[in-house]
C-alpha positions in Angstrom: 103.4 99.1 131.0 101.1 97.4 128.2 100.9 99.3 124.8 97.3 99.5 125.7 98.1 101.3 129.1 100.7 103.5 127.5 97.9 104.6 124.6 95.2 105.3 127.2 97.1 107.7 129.0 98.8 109.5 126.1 96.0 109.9 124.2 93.8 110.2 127.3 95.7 113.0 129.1 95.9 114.3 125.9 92.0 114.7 125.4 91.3 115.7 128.9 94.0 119.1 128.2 92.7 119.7 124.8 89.1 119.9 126.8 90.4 122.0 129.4 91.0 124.1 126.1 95.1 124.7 126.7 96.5 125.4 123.2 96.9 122.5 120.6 100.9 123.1 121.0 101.2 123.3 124.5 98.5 120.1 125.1 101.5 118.1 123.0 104.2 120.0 125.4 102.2 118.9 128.0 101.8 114.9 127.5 105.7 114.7 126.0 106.8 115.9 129.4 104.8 112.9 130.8 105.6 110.5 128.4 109.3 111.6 128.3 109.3 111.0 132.4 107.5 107.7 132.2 109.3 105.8 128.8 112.1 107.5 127.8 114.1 107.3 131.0 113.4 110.3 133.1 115.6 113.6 133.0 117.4 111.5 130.0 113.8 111.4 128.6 114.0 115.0 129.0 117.5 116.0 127.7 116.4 113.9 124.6 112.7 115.8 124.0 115.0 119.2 123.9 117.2 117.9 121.4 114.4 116.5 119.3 112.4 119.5 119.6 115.2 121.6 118.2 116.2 119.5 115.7 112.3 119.3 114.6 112.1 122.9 113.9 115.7 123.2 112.1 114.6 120.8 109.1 115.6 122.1 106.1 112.1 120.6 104.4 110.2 123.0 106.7 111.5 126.7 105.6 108.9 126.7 102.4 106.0 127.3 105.1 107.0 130.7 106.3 107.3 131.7 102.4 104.3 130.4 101.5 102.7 132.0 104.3 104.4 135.0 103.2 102.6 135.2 100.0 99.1 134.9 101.7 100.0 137.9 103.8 101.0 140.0 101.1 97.7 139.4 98.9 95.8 139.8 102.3 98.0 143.6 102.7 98.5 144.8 99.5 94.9 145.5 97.9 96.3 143.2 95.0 93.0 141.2 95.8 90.3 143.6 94.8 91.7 145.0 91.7 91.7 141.3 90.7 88.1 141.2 91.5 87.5 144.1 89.5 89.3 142.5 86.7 87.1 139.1 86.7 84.0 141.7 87.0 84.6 143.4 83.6 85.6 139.7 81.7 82.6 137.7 83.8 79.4 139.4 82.5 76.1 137.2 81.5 76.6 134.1 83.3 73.8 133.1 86.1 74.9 133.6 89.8 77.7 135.8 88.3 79.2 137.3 92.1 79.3 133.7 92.7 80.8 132.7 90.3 83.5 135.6 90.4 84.6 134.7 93.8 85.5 131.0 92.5 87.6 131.9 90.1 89.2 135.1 92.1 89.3 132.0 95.0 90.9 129.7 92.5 93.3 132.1 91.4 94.1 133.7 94.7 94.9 129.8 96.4 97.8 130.0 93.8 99.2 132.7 95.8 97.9 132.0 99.3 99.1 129.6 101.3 96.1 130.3 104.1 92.5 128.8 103.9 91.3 131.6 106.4 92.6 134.4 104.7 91.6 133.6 101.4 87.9 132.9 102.8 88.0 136.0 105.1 89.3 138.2 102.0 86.8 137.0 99.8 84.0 137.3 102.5 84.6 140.8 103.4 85.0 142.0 99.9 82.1 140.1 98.0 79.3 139.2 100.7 78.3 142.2 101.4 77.4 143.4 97.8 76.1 139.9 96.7 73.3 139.8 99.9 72.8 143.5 99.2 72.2 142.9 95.8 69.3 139.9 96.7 71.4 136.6 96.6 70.4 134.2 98.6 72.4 133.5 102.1 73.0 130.6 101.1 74.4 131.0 97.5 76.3 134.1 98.9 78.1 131.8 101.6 78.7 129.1 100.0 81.0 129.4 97.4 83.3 131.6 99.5 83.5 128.9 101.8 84.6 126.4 99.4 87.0 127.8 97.7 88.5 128.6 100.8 88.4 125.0 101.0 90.4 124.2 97.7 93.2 126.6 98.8 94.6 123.9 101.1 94.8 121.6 97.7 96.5 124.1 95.2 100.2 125.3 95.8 101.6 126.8 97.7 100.0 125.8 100.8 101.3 125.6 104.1 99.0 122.8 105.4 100.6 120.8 102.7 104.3 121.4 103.5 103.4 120.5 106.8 102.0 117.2 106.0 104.7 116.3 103.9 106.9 117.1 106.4 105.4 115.1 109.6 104.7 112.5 106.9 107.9 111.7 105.1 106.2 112.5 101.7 107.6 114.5 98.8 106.6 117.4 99.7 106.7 119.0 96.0 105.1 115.7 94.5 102.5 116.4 97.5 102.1 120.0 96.5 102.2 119.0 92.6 99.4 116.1 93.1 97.1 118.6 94.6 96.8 120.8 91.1 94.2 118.4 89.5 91.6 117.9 92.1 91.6 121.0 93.2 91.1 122.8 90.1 88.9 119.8 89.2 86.5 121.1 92.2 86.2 124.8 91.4 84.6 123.3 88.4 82.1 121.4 90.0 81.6 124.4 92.1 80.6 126.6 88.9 78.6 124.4 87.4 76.8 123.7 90.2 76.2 127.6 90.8 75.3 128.0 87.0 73.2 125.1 87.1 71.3 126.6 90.5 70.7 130.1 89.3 69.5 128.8 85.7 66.5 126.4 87.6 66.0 129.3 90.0 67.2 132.5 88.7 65.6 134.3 92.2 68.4 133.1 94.1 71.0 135.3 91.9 69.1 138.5 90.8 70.8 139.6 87.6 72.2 142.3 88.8 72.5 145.8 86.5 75.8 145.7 84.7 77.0 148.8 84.0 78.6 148.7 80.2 82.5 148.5 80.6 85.2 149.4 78.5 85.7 147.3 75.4 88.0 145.6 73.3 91.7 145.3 75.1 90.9 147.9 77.3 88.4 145.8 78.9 91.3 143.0 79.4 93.7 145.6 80.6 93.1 145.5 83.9 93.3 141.3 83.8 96.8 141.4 82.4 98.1 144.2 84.7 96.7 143.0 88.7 95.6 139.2 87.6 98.3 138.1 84.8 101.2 138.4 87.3 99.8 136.5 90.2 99.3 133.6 87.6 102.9 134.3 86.5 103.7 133.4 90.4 102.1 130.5 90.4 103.9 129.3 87.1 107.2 130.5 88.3 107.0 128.3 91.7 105.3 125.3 90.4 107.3 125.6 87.2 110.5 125.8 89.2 109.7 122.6 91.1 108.3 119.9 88.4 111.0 121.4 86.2 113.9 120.5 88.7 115.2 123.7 88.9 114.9 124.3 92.4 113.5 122.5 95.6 110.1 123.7 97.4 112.1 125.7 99.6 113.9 128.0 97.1 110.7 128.1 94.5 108.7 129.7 97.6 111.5 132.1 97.9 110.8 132.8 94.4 107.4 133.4 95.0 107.7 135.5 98.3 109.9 138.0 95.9 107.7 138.2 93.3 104.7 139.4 95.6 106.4 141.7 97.6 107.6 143.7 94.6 105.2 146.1 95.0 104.5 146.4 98.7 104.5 150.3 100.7 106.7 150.2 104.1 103.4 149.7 106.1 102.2 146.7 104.5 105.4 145.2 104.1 105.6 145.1 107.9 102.2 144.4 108.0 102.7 140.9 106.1 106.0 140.4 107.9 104.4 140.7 111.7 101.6 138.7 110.2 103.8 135.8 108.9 106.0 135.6 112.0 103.2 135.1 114.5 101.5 132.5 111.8 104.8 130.8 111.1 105.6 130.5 114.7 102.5 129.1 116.2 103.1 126.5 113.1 107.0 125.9 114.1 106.0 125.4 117.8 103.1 122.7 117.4 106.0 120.6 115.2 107.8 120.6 118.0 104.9 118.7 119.6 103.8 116.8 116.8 107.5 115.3 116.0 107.8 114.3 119.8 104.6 112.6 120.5 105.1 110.9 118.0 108.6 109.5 119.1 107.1 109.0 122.5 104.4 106.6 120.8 106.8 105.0 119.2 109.3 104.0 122.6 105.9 103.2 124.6 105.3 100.9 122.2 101.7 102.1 121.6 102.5 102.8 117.6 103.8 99.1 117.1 100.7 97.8 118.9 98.0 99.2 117.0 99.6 98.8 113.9 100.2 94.7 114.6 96.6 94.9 116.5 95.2 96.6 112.9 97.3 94.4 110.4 96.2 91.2 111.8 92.6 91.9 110.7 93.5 90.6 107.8 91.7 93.5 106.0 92.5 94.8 102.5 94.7 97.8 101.9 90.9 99.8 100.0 89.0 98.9 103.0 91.9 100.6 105.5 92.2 103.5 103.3 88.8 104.0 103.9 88.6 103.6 107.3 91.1 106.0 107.8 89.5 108.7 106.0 86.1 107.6 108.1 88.2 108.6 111.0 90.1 111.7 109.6 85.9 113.2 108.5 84.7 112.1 111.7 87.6 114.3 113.5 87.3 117.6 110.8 84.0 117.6 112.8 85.8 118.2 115.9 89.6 119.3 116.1 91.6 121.6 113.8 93.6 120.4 110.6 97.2 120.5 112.0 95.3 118.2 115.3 94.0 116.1 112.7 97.4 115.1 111.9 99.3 114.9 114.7 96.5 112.8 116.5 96.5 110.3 113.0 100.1 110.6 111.4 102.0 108.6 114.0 99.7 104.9 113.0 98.1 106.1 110.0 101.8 106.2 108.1 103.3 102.8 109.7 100.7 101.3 107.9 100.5 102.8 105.0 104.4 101.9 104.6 103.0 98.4 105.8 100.8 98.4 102.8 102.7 99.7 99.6 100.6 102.3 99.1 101.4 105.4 96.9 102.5 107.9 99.9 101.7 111.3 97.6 98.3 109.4 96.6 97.3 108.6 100.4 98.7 112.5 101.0 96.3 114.7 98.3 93.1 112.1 100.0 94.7 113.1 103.2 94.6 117.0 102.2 91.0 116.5 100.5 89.7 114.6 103.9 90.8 118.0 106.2 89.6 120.2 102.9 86.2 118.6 104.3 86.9 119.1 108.5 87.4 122.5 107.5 83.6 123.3 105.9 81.7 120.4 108.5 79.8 121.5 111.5 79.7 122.0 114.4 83.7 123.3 114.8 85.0 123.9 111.1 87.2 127.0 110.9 86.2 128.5 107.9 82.5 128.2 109.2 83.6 130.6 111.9 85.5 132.5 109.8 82.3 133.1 107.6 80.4 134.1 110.6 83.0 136.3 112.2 82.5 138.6 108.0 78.5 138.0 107.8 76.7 140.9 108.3 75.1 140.2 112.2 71.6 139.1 110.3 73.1 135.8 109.3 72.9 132.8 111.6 75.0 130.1 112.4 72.4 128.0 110.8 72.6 129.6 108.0 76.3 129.2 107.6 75.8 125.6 108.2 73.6 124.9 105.1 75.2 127.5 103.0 78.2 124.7 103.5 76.6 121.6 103.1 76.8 121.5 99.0 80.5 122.0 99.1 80.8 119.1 101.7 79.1 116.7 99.2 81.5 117.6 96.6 84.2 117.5 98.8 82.8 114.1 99.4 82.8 113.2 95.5 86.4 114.3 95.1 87.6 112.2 97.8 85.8 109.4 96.1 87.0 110.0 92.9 90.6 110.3 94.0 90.0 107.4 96.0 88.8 105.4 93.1 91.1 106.7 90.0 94.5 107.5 92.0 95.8 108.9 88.7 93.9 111.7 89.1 96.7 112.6 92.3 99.1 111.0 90.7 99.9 111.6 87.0 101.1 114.8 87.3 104.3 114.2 90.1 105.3 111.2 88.2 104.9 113.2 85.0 107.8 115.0 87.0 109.6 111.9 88.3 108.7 112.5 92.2 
């Protein structure tokens, strides 16, 4: 069978199950069985997809996920979250769009201890919507920030979507997490100013809400350094840990999953336990599809062919790059994040090696290009995820356009990663990844 043959009914069978709607994980199952039968030598094809799938899910580079998952379960169980809020309420006082505002930075600060988008952007929606639109924000400045900082959560550590594509990807997966730090942080900037800058021209889209006069002096900072202080001290300890060599992802999330459960009652404990299990396993299980399929590519012959078929364009390693994020926005609109990569990993990586490209660069524009799939319509999660908190007056529509800002900047990060590499960069080989 051609490479061309082989490709059209891998990916094809593929597409028709993932229409049918059958589960990400078990649409993989489904095709390796196939392709296992047809090119990798029938039952032997078989025996050898069992021992691949175990050996998949016993990597040692994968155990940071469950921790990191950990943490986000925790922050979603133990009420940590809104006495942070209230912290940033009583040090955030006279700046236009100020509930905006607030759930950046609570956002910013909470994706250095969450290693899930859609917790972090269902916490912050079901703790700070309602009082912004009650208080006369508009829908749109409401949603929005929410929704992108959700966003950024995937970029700053510890996050699992990271470890994941490191993984799948044969990147360093602290250098991954690590290169991450700047442009993240660098757009919950843009995201303030641009709320600041909003509110200032229009100051009807964020009422100035009455601020009742809070304690002063360092009691007014108490509350920071109590419920807010530590969760930073979490982040420092497992980034620290890392880019000081002192211990590998795996063992600084273990770090981290002990320093956020120190606090937990019995019922939440097994609250973010039962929570991180079921995450953690529906992860584990779609490896086991992603790392087959993409052996199965390799034996048809499919990966080789497109890669030669692409390379002999004669095109220049910028102009690839591109393309493949064209085609990584172009699915956000469509499938899921983890679908994103195991449909693109298997030929976008040959080539990349191909190339000499920076692997950790071509990762963080990887991370920043599913940042996006996750905020474009019609099928990004946290646009559901919005919908399924909004109070039932707000439309899909307007969850749409509430988005759309964060997409352009999204957009502008990408290009300015894309165009100044250092940006991603500097700071893993600062730590010699």
């Amino acid at each position: 069978m051609s490479w061309v043959a082989a490709g059209i009914v891998l990916f094809g069978g593929l597409v028709v199950l993932m229409g049918l709607g059958l589960p990400v994980a078990l649409g993989f199952l489904a095709i390796n069985i196939v392709g296992a039968l047809i090119f990798l030598g029938g039952e032997q094809g078989l025996s050898q997809l069992a021992r691949n799938a175990v050996q998949s899910v016993t990597s040692f580079s994968l155990t940071p996920i469950p921790f990191f998952v950990l943490m986000g379960e925790v922050l979603f169980h133990s009420g940590v979250a809104l006495k942070a809020i209230d912290a940033f309420s009583l040090l955030i006082r006279r700046v236009p769009g100020r509930l905006s505002v607030i759930a950046i930075v609570a956002g910013t600060v909470f994706s250095a201890i969450s290693g899930s988008t859609i917790a972090t952007t269902a916490l912050l929606g079901s703790l700070l919507l309602p009082t912004m639109l009650e208080r006369g924000y508009d829908k749109r400045l409401a949603m929005g920030p929410i929704m992108g900082i959700g966003g950024v959560d995937m970029l700053i550590p510890p996050s699992a979507l990271a470890v994941l594509l490191g993984s799948l990807a044969g990147i360093s997966i602290s250098g991954l997490l690590i290169g991450g730090i700047v442009p993240g942080l660098i757009l919950s900037a843009l995201f303030v100013g641009y709320i600041i800058l909003r509110a200032t021209l229009d100051p009807s889209l964020a009422p100035e809400d009455k601020i009742e006069e809070g304690p002063a002096g360092a009691a007014r900072w108490a509350p920071f350094l109590i419920h807010v202080l530590p969760l930073v001290l979490i982040f420092g300890m497992v980034v620290g840990a890392m880019t000081a060599g002192w211990a590998t992802p795996t063992e600084a999330a273990a770090l981290g999953a002990a320093g956020t459960i120190r606090s937990l009652s019995w019922s939440a404990l097994m609250g973010a336990l039962t929570g991180t299990v079921a995450v953690s396993g529906t992860i584990l299980f779609i490896i086991i599809g992603a790392t087959t399929f993409s052996q199965v590519l390799s034996f048809s012959g499919a990966t080789n062919g497109i890669v030669d078929l692409v390379s002999a364009q004669g095109l220049s390693p910028a102009v690839l790059i591109l393309g493949m994020m064209a085609v990584l926005l172009f699915l956000g609109c469509f499938v899921d994040q983890v679908s994103m990569m195991l449909i693109t990993l298997p030929f976008f990586m040959p080539l990349v090696q191909q190339l000499g490209v920076d692997p950790i660069w071509f990762g963080v524009l990887f991370l920043i290009a599913m940042q996006l799939g996750l905020l474009t319509p019609p099928f990004g999660l946290l646009l559901f995820t919005m919908k399924g908190v909004a109070p039932p007056e707000v439309t899909m529509n307007d969850v749409f356009r509430a988005a759309l800002p964060y997409v352009g900047f999204g957009l502008l990060a990408l290009l300015i990663v894309f165009s100044f590499p250092p940006v991603a960069i500097w700071l893993p080989r600062l730590i010699g990844e």
